[in-house]
C-alpha positions in Angstrom: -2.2 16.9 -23.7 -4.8 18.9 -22.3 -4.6 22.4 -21.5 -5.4 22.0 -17.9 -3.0 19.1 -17.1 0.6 18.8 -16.8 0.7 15.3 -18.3 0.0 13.6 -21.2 -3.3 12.5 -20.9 -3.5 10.0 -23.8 -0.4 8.2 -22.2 -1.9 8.2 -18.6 -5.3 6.8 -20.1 -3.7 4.3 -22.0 -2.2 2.7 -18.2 -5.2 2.9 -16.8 -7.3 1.2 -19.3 -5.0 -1.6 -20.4 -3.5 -2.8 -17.1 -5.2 -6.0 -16.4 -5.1 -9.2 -14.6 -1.8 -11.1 -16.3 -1.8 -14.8 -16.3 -1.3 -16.4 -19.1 0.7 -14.0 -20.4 3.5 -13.9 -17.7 6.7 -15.0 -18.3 7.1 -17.7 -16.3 11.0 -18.1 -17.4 12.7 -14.8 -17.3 13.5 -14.0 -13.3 12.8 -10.3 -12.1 14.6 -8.2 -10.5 14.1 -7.8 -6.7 15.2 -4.2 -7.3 12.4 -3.5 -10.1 9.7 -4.5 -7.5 11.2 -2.4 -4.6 10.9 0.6 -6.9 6.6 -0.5 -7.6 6.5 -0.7 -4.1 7.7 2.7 -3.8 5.4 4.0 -6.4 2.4 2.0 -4.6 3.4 3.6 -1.4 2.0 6.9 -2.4 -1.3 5.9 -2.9 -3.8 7.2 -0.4 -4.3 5.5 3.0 -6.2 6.4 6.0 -4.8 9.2 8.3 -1.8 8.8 5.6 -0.5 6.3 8.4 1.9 3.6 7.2 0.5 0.8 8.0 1.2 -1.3 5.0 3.5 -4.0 4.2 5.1 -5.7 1.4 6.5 -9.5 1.0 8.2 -10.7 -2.2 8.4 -14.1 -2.3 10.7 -15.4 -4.9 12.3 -18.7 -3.0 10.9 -21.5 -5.4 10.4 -23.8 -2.6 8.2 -21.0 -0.9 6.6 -20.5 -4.2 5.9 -24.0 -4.6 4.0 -24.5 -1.3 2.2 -21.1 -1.9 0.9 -22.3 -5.1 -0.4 -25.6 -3.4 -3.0 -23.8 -1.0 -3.7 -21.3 -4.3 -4.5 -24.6 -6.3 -6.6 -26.5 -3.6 -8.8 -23.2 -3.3 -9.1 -22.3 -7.2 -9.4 -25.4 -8.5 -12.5 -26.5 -6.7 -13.7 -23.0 -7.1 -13.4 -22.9 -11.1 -14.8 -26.2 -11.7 -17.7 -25.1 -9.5 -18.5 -22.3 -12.4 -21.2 -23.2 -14.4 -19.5 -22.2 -18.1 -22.8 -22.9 -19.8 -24.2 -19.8 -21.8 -21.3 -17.9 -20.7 -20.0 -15.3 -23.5 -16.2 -16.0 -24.9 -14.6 -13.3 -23.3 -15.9 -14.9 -19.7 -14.9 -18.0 -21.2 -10.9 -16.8 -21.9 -11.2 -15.1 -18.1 -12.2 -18.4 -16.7 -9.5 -20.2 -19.3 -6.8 -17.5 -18.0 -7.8 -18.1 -14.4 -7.2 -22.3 -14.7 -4.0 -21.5 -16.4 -2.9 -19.5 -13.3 -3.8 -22.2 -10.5 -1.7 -24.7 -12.6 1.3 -22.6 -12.8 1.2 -19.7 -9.6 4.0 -21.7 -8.1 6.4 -20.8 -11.5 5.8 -17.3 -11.7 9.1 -15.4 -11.2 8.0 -13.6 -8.6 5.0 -13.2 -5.9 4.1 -10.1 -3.8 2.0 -10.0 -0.5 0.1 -7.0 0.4 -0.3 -6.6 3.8 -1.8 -4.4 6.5 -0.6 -4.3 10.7 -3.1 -5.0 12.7 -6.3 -7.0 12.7 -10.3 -6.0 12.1 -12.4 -7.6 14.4 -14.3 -10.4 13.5 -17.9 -8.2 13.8 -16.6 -5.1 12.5 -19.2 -2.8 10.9 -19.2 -2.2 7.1 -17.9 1.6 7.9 -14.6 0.0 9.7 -14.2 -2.4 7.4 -14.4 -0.6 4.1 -11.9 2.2 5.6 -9.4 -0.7 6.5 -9.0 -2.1 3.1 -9.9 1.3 1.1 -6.4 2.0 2.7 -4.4 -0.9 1.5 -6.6 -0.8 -2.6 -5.1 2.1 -3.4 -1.2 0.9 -3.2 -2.1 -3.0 -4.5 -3.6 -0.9 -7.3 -0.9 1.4 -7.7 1.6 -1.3 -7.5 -0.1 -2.8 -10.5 0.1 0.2 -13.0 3.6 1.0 -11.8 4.7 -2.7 -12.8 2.7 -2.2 -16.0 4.5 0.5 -17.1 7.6 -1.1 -16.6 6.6 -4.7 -18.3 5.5 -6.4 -15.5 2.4 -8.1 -15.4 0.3 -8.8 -12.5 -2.8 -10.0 -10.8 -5.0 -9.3 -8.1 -5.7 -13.1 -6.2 -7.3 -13.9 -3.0 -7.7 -17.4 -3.0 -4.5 -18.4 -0.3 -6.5 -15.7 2.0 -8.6 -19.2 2.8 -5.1 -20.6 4.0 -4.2 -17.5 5.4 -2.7 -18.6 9.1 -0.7 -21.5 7.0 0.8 -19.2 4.6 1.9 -16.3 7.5 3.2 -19.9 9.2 5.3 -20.5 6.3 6.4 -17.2 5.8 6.9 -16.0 9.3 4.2 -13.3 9.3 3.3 -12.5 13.1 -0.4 -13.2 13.6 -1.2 -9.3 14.3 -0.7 -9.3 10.2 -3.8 -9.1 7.8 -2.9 -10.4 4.2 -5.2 -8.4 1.6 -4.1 -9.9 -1.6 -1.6 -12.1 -3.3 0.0 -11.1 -6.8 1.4 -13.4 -9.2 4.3 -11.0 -10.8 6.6 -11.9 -14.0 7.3 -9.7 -17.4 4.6 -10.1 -19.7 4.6 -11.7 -23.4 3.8 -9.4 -26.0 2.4 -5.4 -26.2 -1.5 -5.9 -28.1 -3.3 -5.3 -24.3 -6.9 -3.4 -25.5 -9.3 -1.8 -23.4 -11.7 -4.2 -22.5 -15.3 -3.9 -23.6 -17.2 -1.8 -20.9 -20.7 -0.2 -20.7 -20.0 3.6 -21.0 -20.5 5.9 -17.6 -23.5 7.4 -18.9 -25.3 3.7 -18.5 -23.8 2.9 -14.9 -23.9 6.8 -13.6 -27.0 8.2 -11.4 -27.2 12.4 -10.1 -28.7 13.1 -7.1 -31.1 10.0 -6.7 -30.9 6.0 -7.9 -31.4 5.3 -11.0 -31.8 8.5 -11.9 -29.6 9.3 -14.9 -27.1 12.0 -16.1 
């Protein structure tokens, strides 16, 4: 621990650096608990938002019915989109992403459990880049958080978008007023196994300018 923090920093970097997009690895047979997920949610509420307003909402959706429909505008979006992916020349650790993204259009509809992030309100359809990045740089945070708290309690997780294409038929099916933005889609269910690694990243010193672009530290 270092002397200037009050928590164990090899712990907290572990989280951060080995919570990742789950698919595969989800348990698509062992239910959980609506309780477990209220209690990320509460974790994920105390991420930073704008004007610390709470404007975000949450939707589990764990009716296999619901589930099944859900996964049916997932598939008809990231199916197309996958096989649209030119794999040729790719490295293998794109080609186990791409692998563990197919798996998860074939089985979304299974997972135990799905939660919505949401935000009130609407941007408008020419907002400017300033508007827009504030809107969602107050939703990120919590999805985010959401994601490390269900990590550190065996959950695994991942960040979709692709039923944002059916949006107006999934808040149809689920009764979300049309004042609602959805912001992103996770796939939740305890995950197999305890080996997750850092992934291979280039080092800040290679990505990080001071002062002026491409002007390095």
């Amino acid at each position: 621990m270092s002397e200037q923090s009050e928590f164990d920093l090899e712990q907290i970097d572990r989280l951060l650096t080995t919570t990742k997009q789950v698919r595969k690895r989800l348990d698509l047979d062992r239910p959980v608990p609506r309780e477990l997920l209220l209690e990320c949610i509460d974790i994920a509420q105390h991420a930073p938002m704008g004007g610390n307003l709470e404007r975000n909402r949450w939707l589990i959706i764990d009716d296999p019915d619901l589930k099944a429909t859900i996964g049916d505008y997932y598939a008809r979006v990231g199916g197309p989109y996958l096989e649209a992916n030119d794999t040729d020349g790719i490295d293998d650790g794109q080609r186990r992403v791409i692998d563990s993204a197919r798996f998860l259009v074939d089985h979304i509809g299974e997972v135990p459990a799905m939660v919505l992030a949401m935000r009130l309100d609407r941007l408008a359809p020419d907002a400017a880049n300033f508007d827009v990045a504030g809107y969602h740089g107050s939703v990120a945070p919590g999805v985010w958080s959401f994601q490390l708290a269900a990590r550190a309690r065996g959950l695994g997780s991942a960040w979709t978008t692709f039923t944002l294409v059916h949006e107006r038929e999934v808040a149809e099916l689920l009764g979300i007023p049309d004042t609602v933005t959805q912001v992103a889609l996770l796939p939740v269910g305890f995950y197999r196994g305890t080996s997750f690694t850092p992934a291979a990243r280039r080092p800040a010193r290679e990505i990080t300018y001071v002062n002026r672009w491409k002007q390095t530290v």
